[in-house]
N, C-alpha and C positions, 0 to 999 in steps of 0.2 A: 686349645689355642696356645699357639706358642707365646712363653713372658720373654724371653730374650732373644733377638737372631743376629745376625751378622755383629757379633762382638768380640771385635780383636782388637787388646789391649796387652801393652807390653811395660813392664815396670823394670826401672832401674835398679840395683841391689842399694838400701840405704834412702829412696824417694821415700819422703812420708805424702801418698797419692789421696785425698778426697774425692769421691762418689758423690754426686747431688741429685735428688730429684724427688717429683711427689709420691705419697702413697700410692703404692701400685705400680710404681714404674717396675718393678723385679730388683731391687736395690738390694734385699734380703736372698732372693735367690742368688745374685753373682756370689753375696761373699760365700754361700754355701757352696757353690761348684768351687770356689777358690780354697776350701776349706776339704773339701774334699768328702762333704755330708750327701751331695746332689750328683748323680752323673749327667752330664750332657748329655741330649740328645742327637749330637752334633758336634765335630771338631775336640778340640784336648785343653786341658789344662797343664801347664809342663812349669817346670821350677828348675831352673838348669838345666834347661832340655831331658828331666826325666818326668814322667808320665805321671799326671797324680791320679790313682786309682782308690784313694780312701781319704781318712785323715793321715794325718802323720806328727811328729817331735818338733820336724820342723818350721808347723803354723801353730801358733797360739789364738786364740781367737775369744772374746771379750763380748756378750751378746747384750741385748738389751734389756735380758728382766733377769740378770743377773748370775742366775744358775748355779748356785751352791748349794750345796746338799744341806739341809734346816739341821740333823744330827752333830754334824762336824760343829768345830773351834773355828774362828777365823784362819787358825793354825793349822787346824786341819785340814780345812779346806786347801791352804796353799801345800800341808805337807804329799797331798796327791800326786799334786806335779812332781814336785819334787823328787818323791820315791819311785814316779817312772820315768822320771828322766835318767837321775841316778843312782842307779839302784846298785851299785858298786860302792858308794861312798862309804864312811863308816855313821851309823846314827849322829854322832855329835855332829860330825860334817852336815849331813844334812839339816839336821835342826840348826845352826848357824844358818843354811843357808834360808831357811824360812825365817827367821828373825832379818835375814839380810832383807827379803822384799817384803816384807812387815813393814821393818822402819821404811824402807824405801816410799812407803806409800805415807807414812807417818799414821799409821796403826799399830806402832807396839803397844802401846797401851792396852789395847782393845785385842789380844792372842788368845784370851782364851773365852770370849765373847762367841755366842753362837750367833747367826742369821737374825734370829728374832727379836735379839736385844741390839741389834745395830740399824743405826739409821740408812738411808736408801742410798745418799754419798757415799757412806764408811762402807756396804755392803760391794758397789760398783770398785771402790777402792779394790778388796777385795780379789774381789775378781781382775781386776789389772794386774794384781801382784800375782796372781794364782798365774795367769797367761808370759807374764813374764820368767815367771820361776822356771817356765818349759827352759828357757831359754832359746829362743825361738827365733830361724833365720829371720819370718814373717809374722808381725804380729797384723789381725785382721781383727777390725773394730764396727761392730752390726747396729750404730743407732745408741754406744753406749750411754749416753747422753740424755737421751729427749724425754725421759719419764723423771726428771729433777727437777727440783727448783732453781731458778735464775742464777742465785748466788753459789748454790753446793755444784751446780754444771761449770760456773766462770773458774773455782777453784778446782776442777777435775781437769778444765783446759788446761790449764797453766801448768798443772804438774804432768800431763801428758805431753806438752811443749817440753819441760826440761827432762822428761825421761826420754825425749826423742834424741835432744841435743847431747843428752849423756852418752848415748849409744847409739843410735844412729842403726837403728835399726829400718829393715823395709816395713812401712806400717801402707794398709790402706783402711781407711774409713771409710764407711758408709753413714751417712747424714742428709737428712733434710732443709739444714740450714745454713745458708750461704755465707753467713759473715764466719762460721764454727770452721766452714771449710778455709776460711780468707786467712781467718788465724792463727792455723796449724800446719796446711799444706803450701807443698814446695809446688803441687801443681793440681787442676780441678778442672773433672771429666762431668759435664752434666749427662743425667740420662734423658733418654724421651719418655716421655706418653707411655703409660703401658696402656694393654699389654701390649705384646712383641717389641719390644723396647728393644733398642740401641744404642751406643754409646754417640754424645755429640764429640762437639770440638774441644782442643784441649783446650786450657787457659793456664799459661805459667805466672806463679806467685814471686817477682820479681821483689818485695818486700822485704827487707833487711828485718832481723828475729833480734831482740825479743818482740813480739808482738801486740799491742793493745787492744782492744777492739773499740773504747772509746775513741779513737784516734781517726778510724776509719772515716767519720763524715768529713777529715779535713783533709784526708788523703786522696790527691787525686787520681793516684794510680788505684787505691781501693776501690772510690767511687764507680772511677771506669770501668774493675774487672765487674764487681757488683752488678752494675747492669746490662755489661754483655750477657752475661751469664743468668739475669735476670730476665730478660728479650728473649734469651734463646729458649729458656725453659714454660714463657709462658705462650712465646709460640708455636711452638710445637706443641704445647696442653691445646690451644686455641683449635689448631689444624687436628690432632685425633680427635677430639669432641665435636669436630666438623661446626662450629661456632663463623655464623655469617660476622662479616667485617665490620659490617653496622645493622644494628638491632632497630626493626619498624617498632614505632611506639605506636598505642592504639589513640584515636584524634578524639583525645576530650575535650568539653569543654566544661568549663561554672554552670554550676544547676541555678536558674536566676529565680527566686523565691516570692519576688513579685509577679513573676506572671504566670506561675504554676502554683497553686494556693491547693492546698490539703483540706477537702470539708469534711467536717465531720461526720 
């Protein structure tokens, strides 16, 4: 059965784009065709009008259970990218530039920390820096988020907010949660129902940056994208699950204990 079909989606160079939708809508399969891990079975993936036929330098990509190798440094881990990016430099140049997206994530301290001894924030850190150090036309973001806690996710926001604004890179997310998308994205594609999912309607995040998320309940433009975006995604969950309008309830009534008496 197919998890995706009729999905044509075109991104601006510099949009940081949001993906919504529930488990199992194929949220993880687009970023892998985008990422160049999945082939279609059907139509192209193209980045400049060129053909993506694998991975590539020019997508960095951020998963969601983190994916560094448990023998490497925090440093090593980022110095990968770096040594295939570029592998022309001289050593000091590149070790500067791992210490560049170290701090950048405000992990210097923690360079010669392995996986093990780093907590699940500082690890995701990590892996941001490693994806950036490609330096990468597209960075592509799978969920990095949703295995955190409240407070170590709100501080990953913020600093993925201000490396966007830094650079101004094309990012797309993929995420589950609507306000994560309200407070990062310039714009947010829900998907359907899987499987065979497809992309809905767009929603542009007209919102002046920086961004809050307590802000949102007073925000009426929030509130509004919120639950368009909210309607859209739970009616089309309603209509795949084939879910009737209104639910029969069965007619009970009070079991009356005086006139039905239990004898022993």
């Amino acid at each position: 059965m197919p998890v995706l079909h009729h999905v044509n989606l075109s991104v601006p160079e510099g949009e940081f784009l949001c993906i919504v939708g529930f488990s199992g809508s194929g949220k993880t399969t687009l970023i892998s065709l985008l990422a160049g891990l999945t082939t279609p079975d059907a139509g192209d993936v193209l980045i400049r009008g060129q053909l993506v036929n694998g991975p590539g330098l020019d997508r960095g990509i951020v998963f969601q259970n983190y994916s560094l190798l448990p023998w490497l440094t925090a440093a090593g881990n980022i110095a990968l990218a770096v040594d295939k990016r570029f592998p022309d430099l001289a050593r000091a140049q590149r070790a500067a530039r791992v210490r560049h997206y170290l701090d950048l994530v405000s992990l210097g301290h923690a360079a010669d920390r392995k996986p093990a001894h780093l907590s699940g924030g500082m690890r995701q850190r990590v892996s941001v820096a490693r994806a950036l150090a490609l330096d990468p036309e597209i960075l592509l973001l799978d969920e990095p988020l949703s295995a955190l806690d409240a407070l170590t996710r709100g501080t990953l926001q913020s600093e993925i907010a201000d490396l966007w604004q830094r650079d101004r890179k094309t990012v797309i997310l993929i995420t589950n949660d609507v306000d994560e998308a309200l407070l990062l994205g310039d714009r947010i594609i829900p998907l359907t129902h899987g499987p065979n999912s497809t992309l809905g309607p767009s929603f542009r995040v007209p919102m002046a940056r920086p961004r809050r998320r307590e802000a949102f309940n007073h925000d009426p433009v929030a509130r509004h994208l919120r639950a368009e975006i909210f309607a859209f995604l739970h009616t089309t969950s309603a209509a795949a699950l084939q879910l009737p309008a209104v639910v029969a309830l069965p007619d009970l009534r009070p079991y009356d204990l005086d006139r039905h008496q239990i004898s022993a």
